[in-house]
Each structure stands twice: as structure tokens, then as C-alpha cells.
C-alpha positions in Angstrom: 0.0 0.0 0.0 2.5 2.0 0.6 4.7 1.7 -2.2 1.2 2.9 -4.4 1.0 5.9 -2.7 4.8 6.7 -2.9 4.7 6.5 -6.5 1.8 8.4 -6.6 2.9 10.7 -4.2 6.1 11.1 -6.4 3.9 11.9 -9.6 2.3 14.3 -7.8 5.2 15.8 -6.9 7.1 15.9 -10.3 3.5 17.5 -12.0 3.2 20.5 -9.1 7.7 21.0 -10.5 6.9 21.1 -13.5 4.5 23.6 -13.8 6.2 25.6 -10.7 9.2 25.8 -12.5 7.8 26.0 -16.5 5.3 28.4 -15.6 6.7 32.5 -15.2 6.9 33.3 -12.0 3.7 36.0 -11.2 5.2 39.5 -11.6 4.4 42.5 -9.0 4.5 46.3 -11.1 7.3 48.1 -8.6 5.1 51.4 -7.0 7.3 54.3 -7.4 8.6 55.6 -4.2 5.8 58.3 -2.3 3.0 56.8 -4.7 0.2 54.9 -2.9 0.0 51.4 -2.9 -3.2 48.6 -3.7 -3.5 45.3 -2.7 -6.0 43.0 -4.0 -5.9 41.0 -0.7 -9.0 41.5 1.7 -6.4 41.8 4.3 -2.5 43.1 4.0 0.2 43.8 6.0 3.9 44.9 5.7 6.1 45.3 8.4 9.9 45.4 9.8 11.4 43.6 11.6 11.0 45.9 14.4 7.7 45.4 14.6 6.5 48.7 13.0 3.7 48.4 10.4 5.0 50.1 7.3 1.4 49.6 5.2 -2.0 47.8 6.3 -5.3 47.2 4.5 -7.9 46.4 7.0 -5.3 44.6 9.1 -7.2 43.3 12.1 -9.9 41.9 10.1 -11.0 38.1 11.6 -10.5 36.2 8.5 -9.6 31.9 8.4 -6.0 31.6 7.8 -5.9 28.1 6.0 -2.7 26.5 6.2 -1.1 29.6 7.3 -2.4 28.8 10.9 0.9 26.1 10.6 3.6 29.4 11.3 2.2 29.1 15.0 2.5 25.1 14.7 6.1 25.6 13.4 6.8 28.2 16.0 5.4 26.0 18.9 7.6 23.2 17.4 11.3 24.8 16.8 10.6 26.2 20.3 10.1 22.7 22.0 13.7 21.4 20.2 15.4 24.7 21.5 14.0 24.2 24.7 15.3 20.1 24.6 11.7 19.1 24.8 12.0 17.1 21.7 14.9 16.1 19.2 15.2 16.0 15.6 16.3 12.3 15.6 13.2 12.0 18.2 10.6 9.1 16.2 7.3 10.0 16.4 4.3 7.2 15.8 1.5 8.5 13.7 -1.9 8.2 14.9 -4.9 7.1 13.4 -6.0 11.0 14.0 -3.4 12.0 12.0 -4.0 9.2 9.6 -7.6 11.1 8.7 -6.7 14.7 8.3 -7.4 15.4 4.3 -6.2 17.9 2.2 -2.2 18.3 1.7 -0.6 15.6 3.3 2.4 12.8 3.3 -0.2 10.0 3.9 0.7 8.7 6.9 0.2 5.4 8.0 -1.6 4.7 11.2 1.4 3.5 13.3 4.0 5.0 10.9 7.4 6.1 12.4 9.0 9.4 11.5 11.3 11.7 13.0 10.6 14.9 14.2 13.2 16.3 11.4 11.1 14.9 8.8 7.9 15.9 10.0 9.0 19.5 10.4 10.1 19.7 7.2 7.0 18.0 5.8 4.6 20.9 7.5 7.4 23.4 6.6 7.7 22.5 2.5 4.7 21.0 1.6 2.0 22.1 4.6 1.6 18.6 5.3 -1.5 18.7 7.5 -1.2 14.8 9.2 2.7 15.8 9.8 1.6 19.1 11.9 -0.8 16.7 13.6 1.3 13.6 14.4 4.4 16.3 15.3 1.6 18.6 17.6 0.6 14.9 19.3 4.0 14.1 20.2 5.0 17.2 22.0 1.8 17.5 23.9 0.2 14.1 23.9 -3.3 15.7 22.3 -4.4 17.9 19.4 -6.4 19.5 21.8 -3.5 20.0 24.0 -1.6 21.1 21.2 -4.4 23.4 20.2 -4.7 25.4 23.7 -0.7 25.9 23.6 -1.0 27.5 20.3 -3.7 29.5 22.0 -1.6 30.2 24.5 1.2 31.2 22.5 -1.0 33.7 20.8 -2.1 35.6 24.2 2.2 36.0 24.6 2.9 37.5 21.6 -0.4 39.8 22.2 -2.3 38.3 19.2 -5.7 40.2 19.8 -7.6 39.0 16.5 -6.6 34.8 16.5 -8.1 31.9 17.4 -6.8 28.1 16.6 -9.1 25.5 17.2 -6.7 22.8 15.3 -3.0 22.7 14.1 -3.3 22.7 10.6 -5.9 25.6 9.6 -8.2 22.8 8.0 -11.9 24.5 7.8 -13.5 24.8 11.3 -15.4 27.1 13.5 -14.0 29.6 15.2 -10.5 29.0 13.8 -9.1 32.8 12.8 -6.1 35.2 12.1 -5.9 38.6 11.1 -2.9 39.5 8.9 -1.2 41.7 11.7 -1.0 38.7 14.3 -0.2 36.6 11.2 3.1 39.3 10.5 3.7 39.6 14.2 4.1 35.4 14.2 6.3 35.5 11.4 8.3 38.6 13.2 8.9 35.7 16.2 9.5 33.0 13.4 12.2 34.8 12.0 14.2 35.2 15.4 14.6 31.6 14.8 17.7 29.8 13.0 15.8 26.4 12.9 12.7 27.3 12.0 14.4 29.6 9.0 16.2 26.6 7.8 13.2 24.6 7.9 11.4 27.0 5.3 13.9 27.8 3.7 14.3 24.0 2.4 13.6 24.0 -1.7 13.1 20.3 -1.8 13.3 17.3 0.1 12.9 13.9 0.3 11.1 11.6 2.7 11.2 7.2 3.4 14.4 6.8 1.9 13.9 8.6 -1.5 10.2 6.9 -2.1 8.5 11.1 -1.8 9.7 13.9 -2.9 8.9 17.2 -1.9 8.8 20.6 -3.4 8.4 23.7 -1.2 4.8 25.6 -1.8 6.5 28.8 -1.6 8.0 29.5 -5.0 9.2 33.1 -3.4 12.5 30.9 -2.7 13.0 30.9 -6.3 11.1 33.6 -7.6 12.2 36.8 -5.2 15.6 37.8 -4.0 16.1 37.5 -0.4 13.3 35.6 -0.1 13.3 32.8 2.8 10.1 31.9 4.1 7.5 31.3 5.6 4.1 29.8 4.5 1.3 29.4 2.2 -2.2 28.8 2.9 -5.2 27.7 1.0 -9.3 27.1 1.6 -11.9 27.4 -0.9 -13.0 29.4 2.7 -10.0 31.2 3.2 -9.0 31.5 -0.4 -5.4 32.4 -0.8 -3.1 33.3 1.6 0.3 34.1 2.7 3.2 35.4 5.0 6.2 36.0 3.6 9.7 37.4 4.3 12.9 38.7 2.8 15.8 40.3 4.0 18.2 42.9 1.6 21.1 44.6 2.4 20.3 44.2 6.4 16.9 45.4 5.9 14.3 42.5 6.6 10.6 42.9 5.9 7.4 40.6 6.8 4.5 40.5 4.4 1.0 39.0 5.1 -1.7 38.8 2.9 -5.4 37.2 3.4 -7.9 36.2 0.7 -6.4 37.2 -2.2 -8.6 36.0 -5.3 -7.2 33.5 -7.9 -4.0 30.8 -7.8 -0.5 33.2 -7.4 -2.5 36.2 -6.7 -1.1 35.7 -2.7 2.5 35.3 -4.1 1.9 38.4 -6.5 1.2 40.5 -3.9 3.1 39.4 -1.4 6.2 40.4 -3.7 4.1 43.9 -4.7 3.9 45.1 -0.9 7.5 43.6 -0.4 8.8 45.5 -3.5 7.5 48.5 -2.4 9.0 48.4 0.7 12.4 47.5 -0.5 12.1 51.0 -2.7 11.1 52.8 0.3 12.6 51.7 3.2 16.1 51.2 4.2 18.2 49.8 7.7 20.1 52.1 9.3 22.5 49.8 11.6 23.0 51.3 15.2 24.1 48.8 17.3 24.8 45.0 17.3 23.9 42.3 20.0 26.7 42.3 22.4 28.7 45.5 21.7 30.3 47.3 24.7 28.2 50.7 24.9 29.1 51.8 28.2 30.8 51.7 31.1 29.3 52.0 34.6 31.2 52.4 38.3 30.4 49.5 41.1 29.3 50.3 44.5 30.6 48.0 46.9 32.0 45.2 44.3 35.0 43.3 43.8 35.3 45.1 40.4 35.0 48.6 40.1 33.5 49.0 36.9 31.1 46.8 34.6 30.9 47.3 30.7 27.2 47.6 29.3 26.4 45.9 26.5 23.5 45.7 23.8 20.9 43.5 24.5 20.1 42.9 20.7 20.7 44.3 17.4 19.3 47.3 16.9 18.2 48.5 13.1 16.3 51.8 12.4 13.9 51.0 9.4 13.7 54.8 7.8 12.4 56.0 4.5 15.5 56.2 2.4 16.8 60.0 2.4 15.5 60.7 5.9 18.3 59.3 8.0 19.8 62.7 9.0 20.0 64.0 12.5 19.6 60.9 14.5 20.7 61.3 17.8 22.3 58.5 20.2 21.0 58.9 24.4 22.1 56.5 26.9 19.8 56.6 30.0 21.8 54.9 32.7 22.9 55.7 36.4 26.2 56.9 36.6 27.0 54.0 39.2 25.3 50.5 40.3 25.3 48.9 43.9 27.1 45.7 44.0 26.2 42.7 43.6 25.6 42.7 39.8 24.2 40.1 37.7 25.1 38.7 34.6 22.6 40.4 31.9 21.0 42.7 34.1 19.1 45.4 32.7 21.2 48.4 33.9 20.1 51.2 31.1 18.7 51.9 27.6 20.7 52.9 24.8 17.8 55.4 23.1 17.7 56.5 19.3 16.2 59.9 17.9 16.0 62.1 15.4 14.9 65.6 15.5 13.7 64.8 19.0 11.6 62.2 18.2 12.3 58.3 20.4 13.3 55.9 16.9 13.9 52.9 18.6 16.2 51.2 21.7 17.5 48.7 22.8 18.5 47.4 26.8 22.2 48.0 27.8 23.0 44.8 30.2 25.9 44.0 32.6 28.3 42.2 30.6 29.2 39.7 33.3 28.2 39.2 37.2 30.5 41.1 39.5 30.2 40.2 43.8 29.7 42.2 46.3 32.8 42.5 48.1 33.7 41.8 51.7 33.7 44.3 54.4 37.6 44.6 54.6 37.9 45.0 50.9 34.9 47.7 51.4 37.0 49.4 53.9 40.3 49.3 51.9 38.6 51.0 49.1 37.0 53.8 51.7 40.9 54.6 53.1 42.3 54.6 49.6 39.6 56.4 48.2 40.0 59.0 51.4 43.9 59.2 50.7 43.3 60.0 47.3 40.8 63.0 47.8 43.3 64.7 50.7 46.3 64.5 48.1 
């Protein structure tokens, strides 16, 4: 039985390459910089990867995600191998629940093994929806369970306008996303090295060569920079789809929702994404780690601590406005020992022409102790011999 559905499975495959790679990719007309921009998506959004929305059409709109619900069953996923919940080389048993789930799938077999590797990257290339269920049930024991930590998840990231009531976006009540929480996912996707490397796979194969499988997102081909994240499709949902790309250190998130006809959530996605590419451009200020400042210690066996940047820290400004920016650093000019490792001991603040731009936390490169009472009174004499010199 299996062997049937490999090779069908595998004809499958080779039809969908064919015409993926045959067929012209959809082209998106660049909008000139300062002209407005129109979407044929019920529901768009294009933001940095700061967070700030750069353009929105009705972006809070409840609308059902289709298979685009699976960046939140990714997310959940990557996180549980980070956290050493799981492993890749982890086999997972398919149930008979994942046997039934219908529309794109691998066509597990009840009782199946696969690893968690392969599953990811069956939910990841081809939206595989008995793969997001089997890998959902073996991190949380239930689809249900699964569900309610995706639910979870969503109330973290402070998704206001989403609802999951399975793991795979298949057709259901009360199952929706608006394409702002659907860009905000992807901004948390993309912190991810994992889960970018799990969308960013072209094509795979699965049970030893027998399937072969072709990513849905033909942005990996079609659009420079592009490297994720996921396609969705319903006749309820219509077409649908988040997307990112990252040039010249500038990375931008596109979501679109119910776009009309086959490519039209692809077209678009690269329209909004042009246009912010012709816009928009990073300004680096600061990277993850660099020394920023330095701070005295009170009381410590050191007597200074360096202050580092928490995280990189990008300005996303419309190109030709990146004069007058202004660096503030709003720290104490000394801490009390002790000091922790990573402690949050100032802001490192951006602005231009007055205006905050963005910031980032200044931490305490390493943990200094609080010294002992002799060593406390050493430094009182020598600093008292010091000031009567």
C-alpha cells in the first residue's frame, strides 16, 4: 500500500515542479517611491522587523488563515527542540487522528514512524496537515493540548484578533487570524535559526527517496532574499500568505489574506515587499553584544562593569531621511554591588529631530560580587587618601 502511494505521491510531486518551474513566476509592477500602494488582498500587511507596520489594509480583520495557521504550529515546534523538549532524531508514531486529516498531506500510516526532522520539514515545504498533527501529538500528547498551547502562545505574543481551534488551519469554526497577528508570528519565526532553515528547504525527500517534496513557496525561487514562511489555501480562506525577505540588512514581513485567484497571494506578497524594499532602508546602530558603556560599582570586587547591547538594533527609515539621529544612553552613573550577569542596567535610546526611533537594553556584561567588608573598607581609606592628596 505504501509503495502505491509513494509513486503516486512522487507523480504528484514531479506535475506541481513542472508547472512551478515551467510556468513564469507571477510578476508584482514596482510602485514608485511616495506613490500609494493597492493590494488585491481582503487583508495586508507589511512590516519590519522591528515590529513597525510600514502599510495595512484592513489589518485586524478576523478572516480563516488556512494552512497559514501552521507558522504558529512551526513556532510551537522549533521552540520545543530549542527548549530540549524534543529532538530532531526523536521518532514519532503516527496516529490514526493524523491518519484522517485530508487535504495536503504525506499520507501517513496509522502507526508509521518518522522523526521529528522529517515531520518539520513535511509541514514546513509542503503544509503537510497529518505531519503538523502527528508532530503537535508528540509534543503534547493531544491535538487539543496542542491546540490550547498555540492559543496560549498567541495571548504571549499579544495576538488580539486569533483563534486556533486545530494545528493545521483545516476548515473549522471559530478557527481565525488577522494578517497583523499573522506578520507579528512570522516577526517571532524569524528570530529563529531552525525554523528559518526549515522553510527555507527548496526540496526534500522523505522514506528513503520513495516522496519527494517541493516547497509551496516559489518566493524561494522567484524573489531575492526571499526565505520563508508559509502558504495557505481554503476554498473558505481563499489564498493566503506570509512572507519574508531580508536585503542589504533590511528585513521585511509580508501578510496577505484572501487574495482572489492561484498566485495572486504570491503576486502581492512580492508587490507590498517591492515597495518596501524602494522605500525603506536599515540604518545599523548597534549590534547584539557591543560594549556601549561603562558603569562604576558600589561595593563590588570590580570597580566597573561594561554595558552591552541586548540585541541588534536597526532603524527602518524611508530612504533620504536618515539625517539627525541622535544616540541617548539613559543609565545611572553608578550600580550597587552585587551585579548580575545580563542585568538590565540602562537603555541605549535612538532619535532624530527629537523624536524616540527605537532602543535597545544596555546589560551588565558579566556578574560582579559584592565584596567583603575589609575590601569595602580598603577602598573607603584609599579612596580617602586620594581625595586629601
Amino acid at each position: 500500500m505504501i509503495r502505491k502511494i509513494a509513486l503516486v505521491t512522487l507523480l504528484f510531486f514531479v506535475l506541481s515542479v513542472a508547472t512551478a518551474f515551467s510556468a513564469p513566476a507571477p510578476t508584482a509592477k514596482q510602485p514608485q517611491p511616495g506613490t500609494q500602494l493597492n493590494t488585491s488582498a481582503v487583508s495586508a500587511v507589511l512590516m519590519d522587523e522591528n515590529g513597525t507596520v510600514l502599510f495595512q489594509k484592513d489589518p485586524h480583520k478576523r478572516l480563516p488563515p488556512a494552512s497559514v495557521t501552521k507558522i504558529m504550529t512551526l513556532l510551537l515546534a522549533v521552540e520545543a527542540v530549542e527548549q530540549g523538549r524534543i529532538n530532531l532524531a526523536d521518532e514519532v508514531n503516527a496516529s490514526e487522528n493524523a491518519w484522517r486529516q485530508g487535504g495536503s498531506q504525506i499520507w501517513l500510516e496509522p502507526g508509521e514512524r518518522m522523526t521529528v526532522k522529517d515531520l518539520l520539514s513535511a509541514v514546513a515545504v509542503v503544509s503537510a496537515n497529518d505531519a503538523a498533527v502527528a508532530l503537535m501529538e508528540h509534543i503534547y500528547g493531544s491535538e487539543p493540548a496542542a491546540v490550547e498551547a498555540m492559543n496560549q502562545r498567541a495571548e504571549t505574543l499579544g495576538l488580539a484578533n486569533t483563534h486556533f481551534n486545530n494545528v493545521n488551519g483545516l476548515p473549522t469554526t471559530e478557527h481565525y487570524m488577522s494578517a497583523y497577528d499573522a506578520a507579528l508570528i512570522g516577526r517571532e519565526a524569524v528570530m529563529h535559526p531552525l525554523y528559518m532553515d526549515m522553510c527555507g528547504i527548496k526540496e526534500t525527500w522523505l522514506r528513503d527517496g520513495k516522496n519527494w517534496l517541493v516547497n509551496t513557496n516559489k518566493l524561494l525561487w522567484w524573489y531575492k532574499g526571499g526565505d520563508g514562511l508559509k502558504t495557505g489555501w481554503t476554498e473558505e480562506a481563499k489564498y493566503c500568505f506570509v512572507g519574508t525577505a531580508k536585503r542589504d540588512g533590511l528585513r521585511l514581513i509580508a501578510a496577505v489574506f484572501a487574495t482572489p485567484e492561484p498566485r495572486s497571494h504570491l503576486r502581492e506578497s512580492m508587490k507590498l515587499l517591492d515597495w518596501g524594499f524602494a522605500n525603506f532602508s536599515a540604518v545599523p546602530i548597534v549590534t547584539q553584544g557591543t560594549v556601549v558603556e561603562r558603569l562604576k560599582v558600589n561595593k563590588g570586587v570590580d570597580k566597573e562593569i561594561q554595558l552591552v547591547a541586548a540585541e541588534d538594533l536597526n532603524l527602518i527609515i524611508g530612504k533620504g531621511q536618515n539625517k539627525n539621529l541622535q544616540k541617548k544612553i539613559i543609565a545611572e552613573s553608578t550600580v550597587n554591588a552585587p551585579v548580575a550577569e545580563g542585568q538590565k542596567c540602562g537603555e541605549l535610546i535612538v532619535l532624530q529631530d527629537g523624536k524616540e526611533m527605537g532602543k535597545v537594553d544596555l546589560l551588565a556584561e558579566k556578574s560582579i560580587e559584592k565584596a567583603g567588608l575589609i575590601r569595602i573598607f580598603q577602598d573607603m581609606l584609599t579612596n580617602m587618601f586620594n581625595l586629601s592628596r
